[in-house]
ZADO-1210 file (C-alpha; in nm, 4 decimals, padded with zeros to 6 digits):
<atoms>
<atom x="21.9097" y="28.2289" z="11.9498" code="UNK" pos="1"/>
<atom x="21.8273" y="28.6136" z="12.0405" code="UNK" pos="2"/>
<atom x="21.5471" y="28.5743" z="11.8438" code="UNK" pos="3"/>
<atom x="21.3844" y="28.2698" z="12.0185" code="UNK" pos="4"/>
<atom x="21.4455" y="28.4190" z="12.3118" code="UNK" pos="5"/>
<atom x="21.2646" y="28.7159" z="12.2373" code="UNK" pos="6"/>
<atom x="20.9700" y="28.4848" z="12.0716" code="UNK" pos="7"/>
<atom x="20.9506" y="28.3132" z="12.4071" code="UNK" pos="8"/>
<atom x="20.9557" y="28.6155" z="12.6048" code="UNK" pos="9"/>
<atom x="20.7399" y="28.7903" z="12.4468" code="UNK" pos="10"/>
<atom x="20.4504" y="28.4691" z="12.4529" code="UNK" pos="11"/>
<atom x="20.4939" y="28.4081" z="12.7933" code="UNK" pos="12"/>
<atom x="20.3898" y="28.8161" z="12.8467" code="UNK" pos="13"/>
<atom x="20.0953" y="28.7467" z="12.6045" code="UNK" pos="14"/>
<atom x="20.0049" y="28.4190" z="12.7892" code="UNK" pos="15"/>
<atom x="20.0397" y="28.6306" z="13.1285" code="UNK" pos="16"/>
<atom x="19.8337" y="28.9239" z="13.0217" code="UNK" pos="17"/>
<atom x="19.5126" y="28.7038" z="12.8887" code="UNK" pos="18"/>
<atom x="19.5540" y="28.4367" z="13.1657" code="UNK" pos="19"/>
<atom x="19.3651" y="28.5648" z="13.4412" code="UNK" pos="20"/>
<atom x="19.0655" y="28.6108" z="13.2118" code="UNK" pos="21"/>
<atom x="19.0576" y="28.3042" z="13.0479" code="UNK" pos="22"/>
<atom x="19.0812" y="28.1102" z="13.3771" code="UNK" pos="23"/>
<atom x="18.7624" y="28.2992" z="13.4723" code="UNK" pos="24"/>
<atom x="18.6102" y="28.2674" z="13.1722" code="UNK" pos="25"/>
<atom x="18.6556" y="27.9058" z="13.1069" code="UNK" pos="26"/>
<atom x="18.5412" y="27.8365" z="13.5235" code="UNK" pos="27"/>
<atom x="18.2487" y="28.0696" z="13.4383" code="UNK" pos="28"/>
<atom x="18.1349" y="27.8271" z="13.0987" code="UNK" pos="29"/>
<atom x="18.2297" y="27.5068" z="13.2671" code="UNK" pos="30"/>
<atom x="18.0507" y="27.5647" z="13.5789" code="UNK" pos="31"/>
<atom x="17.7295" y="27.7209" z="13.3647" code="UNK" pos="32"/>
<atom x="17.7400" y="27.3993" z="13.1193" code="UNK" pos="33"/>
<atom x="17.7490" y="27.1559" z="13.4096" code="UNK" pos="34"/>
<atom x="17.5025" y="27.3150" z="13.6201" code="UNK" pos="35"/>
<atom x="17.2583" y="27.4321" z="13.2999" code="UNK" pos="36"/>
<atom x="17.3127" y="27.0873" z="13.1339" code="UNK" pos="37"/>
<atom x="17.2329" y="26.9071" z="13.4794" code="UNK" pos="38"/>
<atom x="16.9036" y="27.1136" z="13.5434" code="UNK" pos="39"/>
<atom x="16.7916" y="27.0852" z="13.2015" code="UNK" pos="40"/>
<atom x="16.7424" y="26.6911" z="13.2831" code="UNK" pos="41"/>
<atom x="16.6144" y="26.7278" z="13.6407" code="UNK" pos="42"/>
<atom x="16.3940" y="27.0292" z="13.6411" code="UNK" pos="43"/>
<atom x="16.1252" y="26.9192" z="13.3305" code="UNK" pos="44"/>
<atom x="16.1234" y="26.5896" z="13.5401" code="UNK" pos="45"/>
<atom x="16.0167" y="26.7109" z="13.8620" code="UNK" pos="46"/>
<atom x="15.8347" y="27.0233" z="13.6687" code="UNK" pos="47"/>
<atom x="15.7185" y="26.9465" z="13.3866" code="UNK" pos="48"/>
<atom x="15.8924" y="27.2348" z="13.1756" code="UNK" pos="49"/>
<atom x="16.2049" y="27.4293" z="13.1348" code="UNK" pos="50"/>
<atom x="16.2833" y="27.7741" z="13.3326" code="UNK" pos="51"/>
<atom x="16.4719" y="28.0431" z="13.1774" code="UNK" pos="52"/>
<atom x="16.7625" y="28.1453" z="13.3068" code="UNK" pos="53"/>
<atom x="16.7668" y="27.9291" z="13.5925" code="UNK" pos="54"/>
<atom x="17.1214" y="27.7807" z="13.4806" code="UNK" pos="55"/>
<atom x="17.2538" y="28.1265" z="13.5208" code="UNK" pos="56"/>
<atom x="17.0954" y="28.2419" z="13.8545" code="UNK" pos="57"/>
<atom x="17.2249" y="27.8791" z="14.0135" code="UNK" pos="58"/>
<atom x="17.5661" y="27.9678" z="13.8715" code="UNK" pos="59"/>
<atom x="17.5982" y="28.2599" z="14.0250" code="UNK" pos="60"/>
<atom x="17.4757" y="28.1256" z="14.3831" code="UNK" pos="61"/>
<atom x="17.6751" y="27.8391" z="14.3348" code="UNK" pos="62"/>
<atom x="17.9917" y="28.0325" z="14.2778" code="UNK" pos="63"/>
<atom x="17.8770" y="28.2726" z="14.6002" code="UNK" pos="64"/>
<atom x="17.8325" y="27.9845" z="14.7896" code="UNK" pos="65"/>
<atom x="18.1880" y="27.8425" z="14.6753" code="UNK" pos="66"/>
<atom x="18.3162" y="28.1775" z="14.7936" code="UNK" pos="67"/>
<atom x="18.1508" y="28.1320" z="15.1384" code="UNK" pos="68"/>
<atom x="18.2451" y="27.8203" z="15.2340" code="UNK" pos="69"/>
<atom x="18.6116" y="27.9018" z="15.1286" code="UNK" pos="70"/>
<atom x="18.5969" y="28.1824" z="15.3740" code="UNK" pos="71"/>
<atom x="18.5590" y="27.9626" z="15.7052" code="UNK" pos="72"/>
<atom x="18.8001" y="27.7946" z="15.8531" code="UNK" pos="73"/>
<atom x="18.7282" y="27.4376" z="15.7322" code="UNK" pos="74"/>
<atom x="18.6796" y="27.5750" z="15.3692" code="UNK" pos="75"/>
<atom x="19.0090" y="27.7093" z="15.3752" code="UNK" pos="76"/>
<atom x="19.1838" y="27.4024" z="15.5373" code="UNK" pos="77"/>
<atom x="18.9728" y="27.1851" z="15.2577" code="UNK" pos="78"/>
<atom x="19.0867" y="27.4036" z="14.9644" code="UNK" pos="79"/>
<atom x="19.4656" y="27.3848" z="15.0370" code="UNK" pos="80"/>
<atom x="19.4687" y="27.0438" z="15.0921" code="UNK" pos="81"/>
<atom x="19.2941" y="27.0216" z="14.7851" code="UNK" pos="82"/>
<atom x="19.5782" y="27.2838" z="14.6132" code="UNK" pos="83"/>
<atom x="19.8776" y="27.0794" z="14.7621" code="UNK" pos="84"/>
<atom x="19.7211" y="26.7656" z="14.5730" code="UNK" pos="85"/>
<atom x="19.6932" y="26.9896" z="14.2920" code="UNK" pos="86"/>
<atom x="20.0243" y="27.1021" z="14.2870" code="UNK" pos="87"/>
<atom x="20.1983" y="26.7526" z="14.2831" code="UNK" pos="88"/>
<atom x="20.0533" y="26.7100" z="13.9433" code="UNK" pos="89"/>
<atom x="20.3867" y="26.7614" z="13.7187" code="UNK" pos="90"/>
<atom x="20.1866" y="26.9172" z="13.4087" code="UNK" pos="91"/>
<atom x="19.9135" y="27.1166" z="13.6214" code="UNK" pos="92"/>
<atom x="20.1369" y="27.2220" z="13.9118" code="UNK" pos="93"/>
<atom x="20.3094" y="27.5366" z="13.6424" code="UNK" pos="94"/>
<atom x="19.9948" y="27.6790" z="13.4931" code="UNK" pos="95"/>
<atom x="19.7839" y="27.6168" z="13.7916" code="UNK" pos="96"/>
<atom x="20.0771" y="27.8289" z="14.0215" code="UNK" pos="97"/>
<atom x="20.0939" y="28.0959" z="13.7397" code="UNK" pos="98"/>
<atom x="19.7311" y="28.1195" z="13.7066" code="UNK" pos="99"/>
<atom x="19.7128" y="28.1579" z="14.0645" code="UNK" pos="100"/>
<atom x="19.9705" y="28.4140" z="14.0959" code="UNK" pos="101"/>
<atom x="19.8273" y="28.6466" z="13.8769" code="UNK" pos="102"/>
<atom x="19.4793" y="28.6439" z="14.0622" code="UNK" pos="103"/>
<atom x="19.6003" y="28.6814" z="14.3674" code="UNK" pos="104"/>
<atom x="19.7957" y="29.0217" z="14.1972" code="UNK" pos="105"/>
<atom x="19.4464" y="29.1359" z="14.1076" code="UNK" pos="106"/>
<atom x="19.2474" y="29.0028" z="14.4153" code="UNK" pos="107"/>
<atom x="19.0985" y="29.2704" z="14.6269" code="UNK" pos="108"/>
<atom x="19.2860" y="29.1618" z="14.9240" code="UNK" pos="109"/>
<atom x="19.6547" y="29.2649" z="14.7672" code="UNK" pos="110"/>
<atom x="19.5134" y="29.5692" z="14.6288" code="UNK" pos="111"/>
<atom x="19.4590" y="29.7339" z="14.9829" code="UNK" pos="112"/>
<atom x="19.7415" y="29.6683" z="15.0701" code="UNK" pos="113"/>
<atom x="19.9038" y="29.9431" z="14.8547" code="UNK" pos="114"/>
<atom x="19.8032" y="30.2834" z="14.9029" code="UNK" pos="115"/>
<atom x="19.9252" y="30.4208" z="14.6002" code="UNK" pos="116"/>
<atom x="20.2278" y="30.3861" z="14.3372" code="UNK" pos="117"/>
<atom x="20.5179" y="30.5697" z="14.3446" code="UNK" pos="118"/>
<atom x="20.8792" y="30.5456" z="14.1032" code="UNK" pos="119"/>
<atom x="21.2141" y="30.5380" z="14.2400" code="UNK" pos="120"/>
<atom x="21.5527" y="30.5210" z="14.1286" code="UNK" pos="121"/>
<atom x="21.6570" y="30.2205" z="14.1368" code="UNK" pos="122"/>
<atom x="21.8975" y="29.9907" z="14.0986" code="UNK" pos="123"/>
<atom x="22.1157" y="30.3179" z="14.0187" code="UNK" pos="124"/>
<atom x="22.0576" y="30.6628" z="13.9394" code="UNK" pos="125"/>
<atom x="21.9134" y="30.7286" z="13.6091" code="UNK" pos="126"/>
<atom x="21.7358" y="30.4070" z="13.5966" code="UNK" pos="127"/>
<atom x="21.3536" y="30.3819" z="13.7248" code="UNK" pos="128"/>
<atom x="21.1169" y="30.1212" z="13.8886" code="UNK" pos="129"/>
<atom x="20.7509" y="30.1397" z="13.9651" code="UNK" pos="130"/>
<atom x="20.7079" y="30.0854" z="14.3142" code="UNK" pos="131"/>
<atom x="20.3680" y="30.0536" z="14.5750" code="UNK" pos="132"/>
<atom x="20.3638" y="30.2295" z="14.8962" code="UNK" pos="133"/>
<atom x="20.2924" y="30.0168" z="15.1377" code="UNK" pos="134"/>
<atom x="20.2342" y="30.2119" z="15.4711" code="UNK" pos="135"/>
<atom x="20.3295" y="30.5923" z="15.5605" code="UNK" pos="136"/>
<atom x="20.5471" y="30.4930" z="15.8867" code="UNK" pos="137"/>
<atom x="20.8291" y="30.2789" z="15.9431" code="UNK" pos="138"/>
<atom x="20.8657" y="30.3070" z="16.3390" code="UNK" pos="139"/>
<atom x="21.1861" y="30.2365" z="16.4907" code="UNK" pos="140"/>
<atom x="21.3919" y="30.2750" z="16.1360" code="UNK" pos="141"/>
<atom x="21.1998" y="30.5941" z="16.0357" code="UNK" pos="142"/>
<atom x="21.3015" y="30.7101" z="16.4368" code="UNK" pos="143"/>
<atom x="21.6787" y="30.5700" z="16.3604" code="UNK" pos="144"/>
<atom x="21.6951" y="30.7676" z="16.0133" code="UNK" pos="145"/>
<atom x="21.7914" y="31.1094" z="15.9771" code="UNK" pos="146"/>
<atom x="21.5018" y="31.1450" z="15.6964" code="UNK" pos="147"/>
<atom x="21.1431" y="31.0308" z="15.6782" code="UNK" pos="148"/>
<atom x="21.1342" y="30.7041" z="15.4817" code="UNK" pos="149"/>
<atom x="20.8746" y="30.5973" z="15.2915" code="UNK" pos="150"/>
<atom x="20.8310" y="30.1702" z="15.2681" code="UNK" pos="151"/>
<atom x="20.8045" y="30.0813" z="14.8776" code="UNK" pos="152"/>
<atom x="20.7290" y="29.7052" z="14.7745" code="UNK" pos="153"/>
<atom x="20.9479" y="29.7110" z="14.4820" code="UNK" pos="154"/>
<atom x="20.7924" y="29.3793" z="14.2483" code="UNK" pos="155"/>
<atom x="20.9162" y="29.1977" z="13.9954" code="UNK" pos="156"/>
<atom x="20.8341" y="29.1056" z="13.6093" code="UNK" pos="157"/>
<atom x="20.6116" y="28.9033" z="13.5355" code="UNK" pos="158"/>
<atom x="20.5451" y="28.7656" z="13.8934" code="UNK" pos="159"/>
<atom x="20.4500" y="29.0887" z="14.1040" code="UNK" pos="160"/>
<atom x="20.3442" y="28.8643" z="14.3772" code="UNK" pos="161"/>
<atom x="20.7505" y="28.8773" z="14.4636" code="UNK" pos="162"/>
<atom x="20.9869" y="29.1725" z="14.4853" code="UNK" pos="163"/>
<atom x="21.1401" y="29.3182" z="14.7727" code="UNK" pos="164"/>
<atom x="21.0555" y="29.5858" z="15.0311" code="UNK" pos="165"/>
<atom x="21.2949" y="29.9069" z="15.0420" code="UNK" pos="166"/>
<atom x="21.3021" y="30.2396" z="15.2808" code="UNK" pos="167"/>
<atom x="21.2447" y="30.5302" z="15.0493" code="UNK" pos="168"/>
<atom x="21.3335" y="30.8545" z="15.1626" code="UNK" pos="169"/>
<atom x="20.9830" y="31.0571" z="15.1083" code="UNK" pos="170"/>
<atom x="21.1594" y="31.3420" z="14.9194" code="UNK" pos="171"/>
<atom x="21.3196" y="31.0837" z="14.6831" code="UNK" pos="172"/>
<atom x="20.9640" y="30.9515" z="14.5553" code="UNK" pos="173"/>
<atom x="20.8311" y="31.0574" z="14.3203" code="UNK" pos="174"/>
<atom x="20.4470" y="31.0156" z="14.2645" code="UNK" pos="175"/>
<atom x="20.2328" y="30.8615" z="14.0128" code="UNK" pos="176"/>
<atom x="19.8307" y="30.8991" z="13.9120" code="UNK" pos="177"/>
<atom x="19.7939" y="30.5372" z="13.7356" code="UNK" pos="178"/>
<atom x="19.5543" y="30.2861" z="13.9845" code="UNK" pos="179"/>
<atom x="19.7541" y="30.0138" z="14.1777" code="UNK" pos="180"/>
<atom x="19.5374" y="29.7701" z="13.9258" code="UNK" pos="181"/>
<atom x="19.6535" y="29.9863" z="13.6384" code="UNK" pos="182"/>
<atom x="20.0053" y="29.9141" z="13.7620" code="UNK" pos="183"/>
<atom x="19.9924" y="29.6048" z="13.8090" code="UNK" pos="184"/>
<atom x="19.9118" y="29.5373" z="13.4785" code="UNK" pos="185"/>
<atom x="20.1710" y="29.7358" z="13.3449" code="UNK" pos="186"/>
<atom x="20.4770" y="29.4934" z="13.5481" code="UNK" pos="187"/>
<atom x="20.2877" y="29.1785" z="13.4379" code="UNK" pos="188"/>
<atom x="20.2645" y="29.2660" z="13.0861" code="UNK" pos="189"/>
<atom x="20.6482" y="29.3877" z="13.0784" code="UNK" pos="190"/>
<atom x="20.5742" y="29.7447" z="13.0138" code="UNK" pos="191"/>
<atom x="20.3153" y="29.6297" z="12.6950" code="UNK" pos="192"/>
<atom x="20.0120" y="29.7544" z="12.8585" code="UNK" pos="193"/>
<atom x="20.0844" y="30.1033" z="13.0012" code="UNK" pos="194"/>
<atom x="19.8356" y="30.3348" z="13.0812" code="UNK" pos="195"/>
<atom x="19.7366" y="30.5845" z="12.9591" code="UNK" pos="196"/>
<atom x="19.7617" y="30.9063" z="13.1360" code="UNK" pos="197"/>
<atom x="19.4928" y="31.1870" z="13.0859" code="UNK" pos="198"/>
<atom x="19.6963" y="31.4781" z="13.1469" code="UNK" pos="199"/>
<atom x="19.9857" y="31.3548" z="12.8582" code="UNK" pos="200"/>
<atom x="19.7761" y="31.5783" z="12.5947" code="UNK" pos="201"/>
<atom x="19.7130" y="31.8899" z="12.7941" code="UNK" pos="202"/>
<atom x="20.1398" y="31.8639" z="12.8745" code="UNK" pos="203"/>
<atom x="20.2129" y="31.8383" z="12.5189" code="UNK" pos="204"/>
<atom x="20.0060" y="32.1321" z="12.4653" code="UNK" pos="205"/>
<atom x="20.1604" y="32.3143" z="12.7118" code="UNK" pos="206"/>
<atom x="20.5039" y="32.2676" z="12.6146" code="UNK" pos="207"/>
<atom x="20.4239" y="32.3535" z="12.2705" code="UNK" pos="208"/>
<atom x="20.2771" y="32.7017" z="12.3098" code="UNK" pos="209"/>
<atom x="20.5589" y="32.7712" z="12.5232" code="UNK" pos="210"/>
</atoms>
């Protein structure tokens, strides 16, 4: 039984790591084979021969364009009424909310909104988590505390789109160099894909000679 569960838990960080680029890969073909295989038919009619690449540049303005209209108002209303539909589908509605989990990890968007990444000891001392900071003030608890607290979205794995929020003290924090993005990957992929960390040689080389 352990090891099933392990098999399990170990595909399910596999299907999480490679997910967000297959989704975007597979959109990226699809939408290129539609749009190449529908101007292939209708540009020789109109001009008498083929154009190079013009499947590809359409793609790309198509997909811009996507992006555009999904930015307005009506867009958005339009796409999540088209996601709620989407989401009623029994066999669609789990890879289609995992798939869109894990993008919105790695959009832009949730990337600003940590300034940097930080571990802390938690759930007890002696045990770690990777944490983002969020902001540098807390107003009226940082007033109400007797030391400067740091907010730290704590997330969970695999699913860092969830987590919870906790008041750091500042000298309890301790910093790390690895990218938000870099992080990110690391909770997803349950600690498989760490970074790696420039400095880890020079320290070893350090500690040696001493």
């Amino acid at each position: 039984m352990h090891f099933i569960r392990s098999i399990r838990r170990h595909f399910l960080t596999g299907l999480l790591v490679v997910l967000p680029s297959m989704v975007t890969i597979y959109v990226l073909y699809f939408t290129f084979t539609l749009i190449d295989s529908f101007l292939g038919r209708l540009v020789p009619l109109y001009l008498g021969r083929n154009i190079p690449g013009l499947g590809f540049l359409v793609t790309i303005v198509f997909i811009y364009l996507i992006g555009l209209f999904a930015s307005n108002v009506v867009g958005k209303k339009l796409l999540h009424l088209l996601e709620t539909v989407v989401l009623q589908i029994p066999l669609v509605k789990p890879i289609y909310a995992a798939a869109r989990q894990i993008l919105d990890a790695f959009s832009a968007q949730r990337r600003q909104l940590f300034q940097s990444v930080a571990m802390v000891e938690y759930p007890r001392r002696g045990l770690y988590a990777i944490g983002f900071i969020t902001a540098q003030g807390a107003g009226e608890v940082q007033v109400k505390t007797a030391q400067e607290v740091v907010p730290v979205f704590i997330p969970t794995t695999p699913n860092p789109t969830s987590g919870m929020m906790l008041l750091v003290p500042r000298t309890e924090l301790i910093p790390l160099e690895m990218t938000v993005e870099e992080a990110i990957k690391m909770i997803i992929s349950g600690g498989v894909m760490t970074p790696t960390w420039p400095k880890a040689e020079k320290h070893a080389t350090i500690k040696k000679e001493a």
